[in-house]
Each structure stands twice: as structure tokens, then as C-alpha cells.
Backbone as a chain_set.jsonl record, in Angstrom:
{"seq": "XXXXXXXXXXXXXXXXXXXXXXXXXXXXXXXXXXXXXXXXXXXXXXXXXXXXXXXXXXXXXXXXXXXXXXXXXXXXXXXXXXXXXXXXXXXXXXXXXXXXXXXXXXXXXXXXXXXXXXXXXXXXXXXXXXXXXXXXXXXXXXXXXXXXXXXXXXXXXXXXXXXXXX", "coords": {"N": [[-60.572, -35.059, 84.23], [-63.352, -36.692, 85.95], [-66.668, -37.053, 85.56], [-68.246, -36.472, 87.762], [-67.038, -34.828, 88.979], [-67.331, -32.305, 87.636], [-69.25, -30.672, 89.089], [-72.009, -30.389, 88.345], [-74.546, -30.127, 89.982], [-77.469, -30.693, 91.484], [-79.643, -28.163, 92.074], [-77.643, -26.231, 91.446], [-77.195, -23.413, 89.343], [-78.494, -23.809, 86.153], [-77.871, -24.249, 82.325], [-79.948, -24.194, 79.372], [-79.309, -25.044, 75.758], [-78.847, -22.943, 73.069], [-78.991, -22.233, 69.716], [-78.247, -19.453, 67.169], [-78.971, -18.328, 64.713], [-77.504, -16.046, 62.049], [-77.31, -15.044, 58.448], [-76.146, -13.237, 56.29], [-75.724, -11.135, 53.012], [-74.587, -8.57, 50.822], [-75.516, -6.088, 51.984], [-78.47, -6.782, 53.346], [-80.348, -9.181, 55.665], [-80.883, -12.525, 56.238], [-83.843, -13.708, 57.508], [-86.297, -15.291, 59.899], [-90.003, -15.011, 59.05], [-91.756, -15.722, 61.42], [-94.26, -18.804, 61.72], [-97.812, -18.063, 61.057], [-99.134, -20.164, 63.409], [-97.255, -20.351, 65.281], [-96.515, -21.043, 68.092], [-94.493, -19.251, 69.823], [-93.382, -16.321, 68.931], [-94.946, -15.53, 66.944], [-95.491, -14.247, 63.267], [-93.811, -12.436, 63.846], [-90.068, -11.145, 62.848], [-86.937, -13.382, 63.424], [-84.191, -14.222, 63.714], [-82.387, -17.423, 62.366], [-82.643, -20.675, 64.085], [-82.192, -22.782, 66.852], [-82.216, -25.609, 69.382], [-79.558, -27.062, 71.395], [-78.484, -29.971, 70.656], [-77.956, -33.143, 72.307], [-75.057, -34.24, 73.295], [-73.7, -32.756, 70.908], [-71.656, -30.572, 69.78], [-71.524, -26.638, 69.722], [-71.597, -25.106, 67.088], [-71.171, -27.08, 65.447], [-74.45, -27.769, 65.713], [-75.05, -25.272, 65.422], [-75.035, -25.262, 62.139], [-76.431, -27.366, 61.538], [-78.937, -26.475, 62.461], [-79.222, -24.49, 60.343], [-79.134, -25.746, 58.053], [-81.299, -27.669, 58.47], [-83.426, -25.97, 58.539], [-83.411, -23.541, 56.609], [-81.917, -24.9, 54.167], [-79.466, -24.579, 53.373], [-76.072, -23.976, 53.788], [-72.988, -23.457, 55.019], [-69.624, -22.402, 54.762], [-68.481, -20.407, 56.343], [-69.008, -20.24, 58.393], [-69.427, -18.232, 62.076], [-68.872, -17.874, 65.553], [-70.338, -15.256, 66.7], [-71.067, -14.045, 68.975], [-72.529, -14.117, 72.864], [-74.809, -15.043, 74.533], [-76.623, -15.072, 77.977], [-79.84, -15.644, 79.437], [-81.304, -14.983, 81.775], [-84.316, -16.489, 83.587], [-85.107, -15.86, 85.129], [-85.829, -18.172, 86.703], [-84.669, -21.885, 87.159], [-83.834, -23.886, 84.59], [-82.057, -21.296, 83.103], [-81.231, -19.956, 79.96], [-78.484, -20.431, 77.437], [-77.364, -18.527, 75.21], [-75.882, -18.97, 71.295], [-74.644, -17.225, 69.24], [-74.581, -17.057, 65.954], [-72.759, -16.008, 62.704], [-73.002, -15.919, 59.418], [-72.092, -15.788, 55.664], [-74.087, -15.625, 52.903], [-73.596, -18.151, 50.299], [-74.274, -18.591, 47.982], [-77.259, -20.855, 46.876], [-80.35, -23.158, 46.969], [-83.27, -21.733, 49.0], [-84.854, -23.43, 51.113], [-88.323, -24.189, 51.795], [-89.638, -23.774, 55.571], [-90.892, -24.882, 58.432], [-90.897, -23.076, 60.245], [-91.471, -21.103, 59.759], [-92.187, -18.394, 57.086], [-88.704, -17.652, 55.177], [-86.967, -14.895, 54.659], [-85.227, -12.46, 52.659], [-83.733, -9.006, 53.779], [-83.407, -6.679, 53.658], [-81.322, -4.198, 55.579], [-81.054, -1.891, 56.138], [-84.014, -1.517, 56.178], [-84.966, -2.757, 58.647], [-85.992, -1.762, 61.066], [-88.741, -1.238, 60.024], [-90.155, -3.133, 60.298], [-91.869, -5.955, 62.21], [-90.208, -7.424, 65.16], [-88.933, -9.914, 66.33], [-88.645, -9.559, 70.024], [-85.698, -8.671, 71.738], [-84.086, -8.41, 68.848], [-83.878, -5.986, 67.973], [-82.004, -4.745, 69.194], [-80.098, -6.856, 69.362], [-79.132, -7.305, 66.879], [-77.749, -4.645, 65.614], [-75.623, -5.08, 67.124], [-74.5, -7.912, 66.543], [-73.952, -7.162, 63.578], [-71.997, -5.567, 63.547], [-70.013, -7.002, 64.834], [-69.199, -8.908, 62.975], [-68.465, -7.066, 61.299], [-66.234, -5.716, 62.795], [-64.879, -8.651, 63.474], [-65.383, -9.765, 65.864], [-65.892, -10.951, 69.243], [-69.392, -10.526, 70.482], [-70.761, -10.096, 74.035], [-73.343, -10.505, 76.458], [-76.393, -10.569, 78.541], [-78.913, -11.189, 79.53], [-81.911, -10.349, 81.106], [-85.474, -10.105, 83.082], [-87.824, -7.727, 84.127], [-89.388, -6.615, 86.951], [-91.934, -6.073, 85.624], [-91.61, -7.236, 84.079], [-90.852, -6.364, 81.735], [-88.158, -6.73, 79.164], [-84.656, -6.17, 80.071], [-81.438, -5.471, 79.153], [-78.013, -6.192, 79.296], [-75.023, -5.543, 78.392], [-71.885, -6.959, 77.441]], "CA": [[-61.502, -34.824, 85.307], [-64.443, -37.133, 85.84], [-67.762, -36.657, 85.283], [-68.709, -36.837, 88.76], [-66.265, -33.562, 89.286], [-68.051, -31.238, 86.594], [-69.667, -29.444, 89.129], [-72.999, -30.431, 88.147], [-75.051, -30.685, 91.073], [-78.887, -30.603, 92.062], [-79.445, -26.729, 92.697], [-76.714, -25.152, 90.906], [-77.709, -22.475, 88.119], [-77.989, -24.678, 84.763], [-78.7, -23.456, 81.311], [-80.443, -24.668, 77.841], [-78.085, -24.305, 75.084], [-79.352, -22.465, 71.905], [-78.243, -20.912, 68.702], [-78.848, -18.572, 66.615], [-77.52, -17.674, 63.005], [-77.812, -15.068, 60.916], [-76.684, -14.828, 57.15], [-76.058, -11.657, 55.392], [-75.319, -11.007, 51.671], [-74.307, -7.428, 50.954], [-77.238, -5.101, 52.606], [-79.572, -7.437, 53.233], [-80.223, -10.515, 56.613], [-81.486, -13.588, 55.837], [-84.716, -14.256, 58.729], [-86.931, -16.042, 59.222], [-91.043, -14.818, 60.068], [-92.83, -17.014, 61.999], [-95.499, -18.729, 61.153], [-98.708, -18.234, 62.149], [-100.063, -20.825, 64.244], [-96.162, -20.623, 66.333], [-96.833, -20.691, 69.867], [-94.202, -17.99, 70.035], [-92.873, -14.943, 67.808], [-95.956, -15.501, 65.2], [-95.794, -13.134, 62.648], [-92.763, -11.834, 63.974], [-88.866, -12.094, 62.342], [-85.992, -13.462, 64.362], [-83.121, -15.559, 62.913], [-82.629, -18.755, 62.369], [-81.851, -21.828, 65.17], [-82.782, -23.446, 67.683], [-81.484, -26.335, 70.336], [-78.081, -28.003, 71.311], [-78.977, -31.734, 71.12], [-77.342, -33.95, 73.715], [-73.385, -34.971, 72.058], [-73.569, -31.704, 69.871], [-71.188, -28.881, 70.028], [-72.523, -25.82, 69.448], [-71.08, -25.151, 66.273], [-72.296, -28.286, 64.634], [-75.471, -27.212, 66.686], [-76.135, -24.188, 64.157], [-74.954, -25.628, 60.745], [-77.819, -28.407, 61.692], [-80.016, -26.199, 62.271], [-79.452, -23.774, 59.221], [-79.596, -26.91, 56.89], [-82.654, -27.99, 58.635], [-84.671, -25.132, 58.578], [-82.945, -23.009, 55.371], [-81.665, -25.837, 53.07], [-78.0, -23.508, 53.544], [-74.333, -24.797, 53.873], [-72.369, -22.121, 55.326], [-68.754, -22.771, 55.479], [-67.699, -19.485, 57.031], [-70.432, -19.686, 60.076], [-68.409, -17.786, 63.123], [-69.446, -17.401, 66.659], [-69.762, -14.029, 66.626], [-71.526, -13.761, 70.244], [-73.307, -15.312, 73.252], [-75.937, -13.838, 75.768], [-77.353, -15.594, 78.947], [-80.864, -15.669, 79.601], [-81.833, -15.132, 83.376], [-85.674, -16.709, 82.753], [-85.998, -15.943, 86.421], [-86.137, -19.837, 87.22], [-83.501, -22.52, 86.556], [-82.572, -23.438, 83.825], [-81.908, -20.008, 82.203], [-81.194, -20.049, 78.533], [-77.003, -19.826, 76.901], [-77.95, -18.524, 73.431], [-74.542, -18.825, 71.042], [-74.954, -16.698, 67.928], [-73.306, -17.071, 64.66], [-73.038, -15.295, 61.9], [-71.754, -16.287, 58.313], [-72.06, -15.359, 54.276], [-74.5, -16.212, 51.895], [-72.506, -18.57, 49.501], [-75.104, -19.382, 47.36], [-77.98, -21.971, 47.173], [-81.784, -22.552, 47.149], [-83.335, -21.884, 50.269], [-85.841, -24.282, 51.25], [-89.73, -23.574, 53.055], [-89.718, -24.095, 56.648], [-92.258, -25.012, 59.088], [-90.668, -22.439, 61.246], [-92.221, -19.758, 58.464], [-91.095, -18.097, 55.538], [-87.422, -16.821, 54.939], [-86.881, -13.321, 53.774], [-84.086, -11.597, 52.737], [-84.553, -8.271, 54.222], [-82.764, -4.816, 53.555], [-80.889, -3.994, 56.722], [-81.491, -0.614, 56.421], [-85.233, -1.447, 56.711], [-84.564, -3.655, 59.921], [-86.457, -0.836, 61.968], [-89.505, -1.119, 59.866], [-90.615, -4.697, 60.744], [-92.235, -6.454, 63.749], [-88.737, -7.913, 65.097], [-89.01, -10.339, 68.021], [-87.941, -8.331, 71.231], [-84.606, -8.527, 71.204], [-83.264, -7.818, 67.723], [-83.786, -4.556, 67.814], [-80.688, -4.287, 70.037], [-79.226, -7.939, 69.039], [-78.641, -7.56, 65.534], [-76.431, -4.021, 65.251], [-74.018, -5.961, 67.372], [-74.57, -9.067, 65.293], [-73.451, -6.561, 62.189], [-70.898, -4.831, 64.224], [-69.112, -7.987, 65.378], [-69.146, -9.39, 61.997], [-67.358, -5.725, 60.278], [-64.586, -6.153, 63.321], [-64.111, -9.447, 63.666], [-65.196, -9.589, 67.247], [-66.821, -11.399, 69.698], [-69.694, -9.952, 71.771], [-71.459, -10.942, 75.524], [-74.715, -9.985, 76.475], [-76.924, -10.631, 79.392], [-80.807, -10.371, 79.373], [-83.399, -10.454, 82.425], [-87.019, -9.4, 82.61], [-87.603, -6.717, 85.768], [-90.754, -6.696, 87.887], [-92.706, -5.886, 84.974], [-91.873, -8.507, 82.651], [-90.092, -6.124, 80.207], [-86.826, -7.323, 78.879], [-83.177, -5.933, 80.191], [-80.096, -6.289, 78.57], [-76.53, -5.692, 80.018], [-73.922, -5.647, 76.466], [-70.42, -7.073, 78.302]], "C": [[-62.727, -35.708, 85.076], [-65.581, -36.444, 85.628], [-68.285, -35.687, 86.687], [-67.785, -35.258, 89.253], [-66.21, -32.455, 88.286], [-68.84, -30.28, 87.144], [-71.654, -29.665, 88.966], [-73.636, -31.096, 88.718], [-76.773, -30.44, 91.341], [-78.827, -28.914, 92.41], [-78.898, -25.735, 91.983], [-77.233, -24.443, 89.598], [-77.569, -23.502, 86.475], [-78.869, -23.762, 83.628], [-78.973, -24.329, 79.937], [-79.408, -24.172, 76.87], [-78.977, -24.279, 73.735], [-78.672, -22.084, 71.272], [-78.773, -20.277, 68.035], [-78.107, -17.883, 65.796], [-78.71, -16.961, 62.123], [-76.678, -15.031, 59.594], [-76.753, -13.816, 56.634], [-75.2, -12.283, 53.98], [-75.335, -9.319, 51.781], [-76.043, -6.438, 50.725], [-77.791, -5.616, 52.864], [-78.704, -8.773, 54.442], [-81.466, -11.492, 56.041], [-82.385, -13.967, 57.422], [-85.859, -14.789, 58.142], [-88.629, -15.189, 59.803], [-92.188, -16.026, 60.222], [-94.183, -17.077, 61.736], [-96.689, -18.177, 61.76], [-99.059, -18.653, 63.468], [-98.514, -21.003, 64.968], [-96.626, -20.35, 67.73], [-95.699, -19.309, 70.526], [-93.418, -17.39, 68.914], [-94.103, -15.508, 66.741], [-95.952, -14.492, 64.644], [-94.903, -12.117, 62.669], [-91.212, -12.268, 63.324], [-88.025, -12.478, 63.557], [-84.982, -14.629, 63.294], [-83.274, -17.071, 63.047], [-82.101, -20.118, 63.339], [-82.715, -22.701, 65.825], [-82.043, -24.402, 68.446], [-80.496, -26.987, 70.251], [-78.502, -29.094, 71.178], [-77.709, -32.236, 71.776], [-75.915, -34.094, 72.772], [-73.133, -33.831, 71.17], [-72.499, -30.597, 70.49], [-71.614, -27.551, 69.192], [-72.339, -24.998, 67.4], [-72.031, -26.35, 64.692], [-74.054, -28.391, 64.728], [-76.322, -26.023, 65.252], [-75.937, -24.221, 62.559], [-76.134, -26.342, 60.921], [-79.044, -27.882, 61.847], [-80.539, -25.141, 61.18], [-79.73, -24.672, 58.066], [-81.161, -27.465, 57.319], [-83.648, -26.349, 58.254], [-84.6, -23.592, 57.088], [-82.516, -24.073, 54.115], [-80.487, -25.535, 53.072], [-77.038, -24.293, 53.911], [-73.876, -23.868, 53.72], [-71.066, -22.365, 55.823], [-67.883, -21.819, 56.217], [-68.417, -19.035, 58.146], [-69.366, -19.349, 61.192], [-69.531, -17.718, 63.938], [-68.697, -15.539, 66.558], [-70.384, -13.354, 68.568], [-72.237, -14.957, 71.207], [-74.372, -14.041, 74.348], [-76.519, -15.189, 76.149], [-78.145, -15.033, 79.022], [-80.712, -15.701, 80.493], [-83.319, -15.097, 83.212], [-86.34, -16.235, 84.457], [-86.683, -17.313, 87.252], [-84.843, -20.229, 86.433], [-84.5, -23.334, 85.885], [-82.97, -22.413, 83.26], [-81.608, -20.609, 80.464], [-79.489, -19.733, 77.687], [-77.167, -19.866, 75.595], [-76.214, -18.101, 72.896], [-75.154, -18.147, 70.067], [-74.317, -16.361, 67.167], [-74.247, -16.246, 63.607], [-72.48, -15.735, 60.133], [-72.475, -15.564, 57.184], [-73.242, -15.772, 53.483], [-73.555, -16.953, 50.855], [-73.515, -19.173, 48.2], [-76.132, -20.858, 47.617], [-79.344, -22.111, 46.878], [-82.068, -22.218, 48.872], [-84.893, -22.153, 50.402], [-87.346, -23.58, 52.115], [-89.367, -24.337, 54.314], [-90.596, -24.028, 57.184], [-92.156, -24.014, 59.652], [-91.427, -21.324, 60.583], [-91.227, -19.068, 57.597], [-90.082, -17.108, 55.69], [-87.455, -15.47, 53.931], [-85.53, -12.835, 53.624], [-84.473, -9.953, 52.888], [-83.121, -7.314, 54.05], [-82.193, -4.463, 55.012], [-81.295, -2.745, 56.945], [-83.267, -0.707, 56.603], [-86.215, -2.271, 58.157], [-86.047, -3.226, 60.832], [-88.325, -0.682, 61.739], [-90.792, -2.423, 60.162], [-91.32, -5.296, 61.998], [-91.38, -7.746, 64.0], [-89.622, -8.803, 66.616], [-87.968, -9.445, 68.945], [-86.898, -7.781, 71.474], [-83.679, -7.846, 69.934], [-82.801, -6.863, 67.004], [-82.513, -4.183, 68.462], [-79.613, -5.252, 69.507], [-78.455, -7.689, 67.347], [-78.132, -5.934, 65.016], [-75.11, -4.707, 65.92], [-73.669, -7.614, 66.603], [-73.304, -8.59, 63.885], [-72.321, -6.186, 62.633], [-69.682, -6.253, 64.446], [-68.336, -8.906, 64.02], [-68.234, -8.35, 61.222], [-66.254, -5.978, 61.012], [-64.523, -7.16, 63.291], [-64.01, -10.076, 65.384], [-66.023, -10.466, 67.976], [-67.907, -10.792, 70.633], [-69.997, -10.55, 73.086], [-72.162, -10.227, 75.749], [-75.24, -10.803, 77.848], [-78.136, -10.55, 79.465], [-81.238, -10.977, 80.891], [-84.537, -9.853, 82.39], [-87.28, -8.813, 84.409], [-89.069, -6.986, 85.915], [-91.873, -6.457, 86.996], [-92.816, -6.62, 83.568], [-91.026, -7.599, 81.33], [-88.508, -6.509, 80.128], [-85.504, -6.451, 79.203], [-82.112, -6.385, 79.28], [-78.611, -5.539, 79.111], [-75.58, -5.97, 78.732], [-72.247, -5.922, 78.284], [-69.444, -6.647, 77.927]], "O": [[-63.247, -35.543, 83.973], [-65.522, -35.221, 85.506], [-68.617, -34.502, 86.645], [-68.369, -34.696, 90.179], [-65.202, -31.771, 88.112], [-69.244, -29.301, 86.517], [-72.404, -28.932, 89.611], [-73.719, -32.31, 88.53], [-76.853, -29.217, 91.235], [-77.856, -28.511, 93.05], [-79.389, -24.617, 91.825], [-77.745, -25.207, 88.78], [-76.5, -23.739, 85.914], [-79.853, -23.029, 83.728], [-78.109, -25.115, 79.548], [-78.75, -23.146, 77.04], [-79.653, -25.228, 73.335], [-77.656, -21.536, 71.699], [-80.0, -20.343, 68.106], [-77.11, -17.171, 65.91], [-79.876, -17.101, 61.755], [-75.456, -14.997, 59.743], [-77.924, -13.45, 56.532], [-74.466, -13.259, 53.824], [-75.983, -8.774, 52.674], [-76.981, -6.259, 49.949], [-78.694, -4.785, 52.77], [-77.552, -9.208, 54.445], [-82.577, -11.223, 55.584], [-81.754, -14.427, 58.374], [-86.336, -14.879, 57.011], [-88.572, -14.732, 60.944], [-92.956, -16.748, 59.586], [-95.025, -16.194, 61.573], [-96.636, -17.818, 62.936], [-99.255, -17.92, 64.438], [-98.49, -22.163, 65.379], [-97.069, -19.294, 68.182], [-96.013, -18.569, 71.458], [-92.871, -18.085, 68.059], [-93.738, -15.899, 65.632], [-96.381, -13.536, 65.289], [-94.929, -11.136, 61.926], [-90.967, -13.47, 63.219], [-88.312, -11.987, 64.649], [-85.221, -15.5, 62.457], [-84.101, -17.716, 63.692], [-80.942, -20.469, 63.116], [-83.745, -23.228, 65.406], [-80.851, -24.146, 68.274], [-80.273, -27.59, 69.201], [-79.329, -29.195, 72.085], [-76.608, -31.691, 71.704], [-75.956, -34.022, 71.544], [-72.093, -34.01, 70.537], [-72.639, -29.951, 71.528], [-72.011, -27.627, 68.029], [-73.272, -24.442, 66.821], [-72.822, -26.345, 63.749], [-74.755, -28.999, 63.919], [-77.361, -25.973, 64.594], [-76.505, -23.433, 61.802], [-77.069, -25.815, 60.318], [-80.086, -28.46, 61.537], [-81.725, -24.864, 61.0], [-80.519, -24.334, 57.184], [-82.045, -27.627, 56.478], [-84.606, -26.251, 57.488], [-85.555, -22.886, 56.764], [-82.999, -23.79, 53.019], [-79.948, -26.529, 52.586], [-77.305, -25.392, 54.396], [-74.008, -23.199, 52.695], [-70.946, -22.557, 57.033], [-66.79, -22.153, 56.674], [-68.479, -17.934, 58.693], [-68.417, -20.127, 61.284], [-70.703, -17.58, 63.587], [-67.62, -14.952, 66.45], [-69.99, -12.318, 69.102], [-72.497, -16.113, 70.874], [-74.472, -12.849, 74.637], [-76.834, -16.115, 75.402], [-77.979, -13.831, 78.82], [-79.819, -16.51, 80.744], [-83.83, -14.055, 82.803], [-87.503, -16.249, 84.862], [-87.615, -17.423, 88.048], [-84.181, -19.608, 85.602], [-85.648, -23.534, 86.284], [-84.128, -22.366, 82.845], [-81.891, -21.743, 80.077], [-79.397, -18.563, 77.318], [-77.149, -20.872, 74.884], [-75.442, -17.37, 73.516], [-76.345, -18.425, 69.931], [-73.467, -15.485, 67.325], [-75.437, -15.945, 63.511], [-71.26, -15.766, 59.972], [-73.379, -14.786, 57.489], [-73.129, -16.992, 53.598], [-72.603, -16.25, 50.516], [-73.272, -20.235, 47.626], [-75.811, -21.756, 48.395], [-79.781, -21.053, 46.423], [-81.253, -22.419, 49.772], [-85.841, -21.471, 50.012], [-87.31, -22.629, 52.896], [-88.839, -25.444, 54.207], [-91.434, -23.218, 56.787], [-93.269, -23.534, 59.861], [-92.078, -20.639, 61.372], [-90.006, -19.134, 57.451], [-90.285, -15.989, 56.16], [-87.886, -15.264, 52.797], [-84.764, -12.858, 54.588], [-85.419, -9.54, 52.217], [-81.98, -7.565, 54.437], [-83.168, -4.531, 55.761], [-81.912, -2.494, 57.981], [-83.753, 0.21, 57.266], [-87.398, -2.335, 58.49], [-86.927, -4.011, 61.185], [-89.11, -0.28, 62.597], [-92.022, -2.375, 60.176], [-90.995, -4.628, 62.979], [-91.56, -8.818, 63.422], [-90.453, -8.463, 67.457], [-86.912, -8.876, 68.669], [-86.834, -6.552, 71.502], [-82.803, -6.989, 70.058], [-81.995, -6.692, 66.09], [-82.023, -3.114, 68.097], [-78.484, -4.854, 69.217], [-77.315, -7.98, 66.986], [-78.098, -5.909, 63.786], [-73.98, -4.837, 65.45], [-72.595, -8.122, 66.282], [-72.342, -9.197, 63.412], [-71.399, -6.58, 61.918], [-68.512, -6.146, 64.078], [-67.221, -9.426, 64.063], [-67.301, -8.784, 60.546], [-65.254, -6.394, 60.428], [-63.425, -7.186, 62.735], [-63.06, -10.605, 65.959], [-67.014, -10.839, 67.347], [-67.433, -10.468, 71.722], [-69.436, -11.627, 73.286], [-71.935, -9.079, 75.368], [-74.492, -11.696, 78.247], [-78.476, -9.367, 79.455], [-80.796, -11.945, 81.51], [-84.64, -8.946, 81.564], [-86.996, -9.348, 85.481], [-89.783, -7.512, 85.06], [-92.959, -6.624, 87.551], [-93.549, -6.641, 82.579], [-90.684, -8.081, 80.25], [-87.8, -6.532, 81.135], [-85.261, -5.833, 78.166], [-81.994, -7.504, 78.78], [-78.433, -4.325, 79.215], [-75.799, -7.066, 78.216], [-71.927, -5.404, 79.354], [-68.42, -6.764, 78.601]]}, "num_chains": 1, "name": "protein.A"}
């Protein structure tokens, strides 16, 4: 199929492609909290990622960005989920999110802010970016079966965040 018959037209719904990996070692997620001076989540955790670059599949997408921003080499990284963003404007947001092992390593400083390994069971006690409070039992969950999830987010007339689980 050509290019030119992809569909991809002026108008049509398009989305940013993101990822987003999390590492576990037994009890304990590897996040990251943002730094300070971040223009968003400061001070808050959220995992580790960030953007598809142009030629990338998404895959190669979040090893690149766990070596960039952890120092990490993860050869059992799985898609364990995905969730669309509806930003309420085009383009929306197609966040992929993997999950893999600790396998050993150092793990490097990041600009993004400092990595923690964090007690799962104390998940609840933290200032989580918005999401993860919901994102990351199915994160854990998907990872014990073996499963993939789908997710959905939108923000309602009041700006607070929705989520639809598929």
C-alpha cells in the first residue's frame, strides 16, 4: 500500500506516540521523581519514557529511552499496555507501556530527576502523577498474567481526568 493510501489526511484524528516503562524487582518499582524546575509532574513520581522519534518503533522507542534516562538494558521489556489520550484537541496522545525486570546494573542520574526504587506496597503514600494511581495496579496485574491491557483517558468539563479500562 502506498504512502499516499495510509489514510493520513488533513483533519483526521492523529496521535503523539509515547512510552512508558516501568521496572520492578521483587516488591519494589523503579520511578522516576521529577525534578524540580520540570515544567510538568515536579516533585511528583511517574515512570520512565518519553517520545517515539520519527523511524522508531515503539519498542526500540522505550529501551532508548530507559538507557537514556536510567543507564538500564532490559532484555525482557514487554508491552504490557496502551491508553489513548483524548487532549480534547488533535493530536491526542498513544501512550505504549512496557514493563520488564530489573537484571542488574548501575543506574545513572537523570535530568528528568532522581530514580527511586520504591516499595509497592507504599505506592499509595507518595505524590504519584495523576494517573498512576489507577495505571500502575494494571501495570502489576498485566505483568503477574501475562496480559495485555487498553485504557482510554479524557478530561470532563472540569478538567479532571477520566479513564475508561478496555
Amino acid at each position: 500500500m502506498p504512502v499516499s493510501d495510509q489514510g493520513a489526511i488533513p483533519g483526521r484524528y492523529q496521535v503523539i506516540p509515547r512510552t512508558l516503562i516501568f521496572i520492578t524487582r521483587p516488591g519494589q518499582v523503579l520511578l522516576v521523581k521529577g525534578s524540580p524546575n520540570k515544567r510538568l509532574w515536579a516533585g511528583k513520581y511517574n515512570g520512565i519514557g518519553g517520545h517515539v522519534e520519527a523511524g522508531e518503533d515503539v519498542l526500540t522507542s522505550a529501551r532508548r529511552e530507559l538507557l537514556e534516562e536510567s543507564g538500564l538494558s532490559v532484555e525482557d521489556l514487554r508491552l504490557c499496555g496502551t491508553v489513548m489520550i483524548d487532549t480534547g484537541d488533535n493530536p491526542g496522545i498513544a501512550l505504549f507501556v512496557f514493563i520488564g525486570n530489573y537484571q542488574g546494573g548501575n543506574i545513572i542520574a537523570s535530568s528528568e530527576g532522581q530514580l527511586e526504587w520504591i516499595p509497592i506496597e507504599k505506592l499509595d503514600q507518595l505524590p504519584l502523577v495523576e494517573d498512576l494511581t489507577y495505571l500502575l495496579p494494571e501495570v502489576l496485574r498485566a505483568r503477574e498474567k501475562g496480559t495485555v491491557f487498553s485504557a482510554c483517558y479524557w478530561y470532563d468539563g472540569e478538567n479532571r481526568l477520566q479513564i475508561k479500562w478496555g
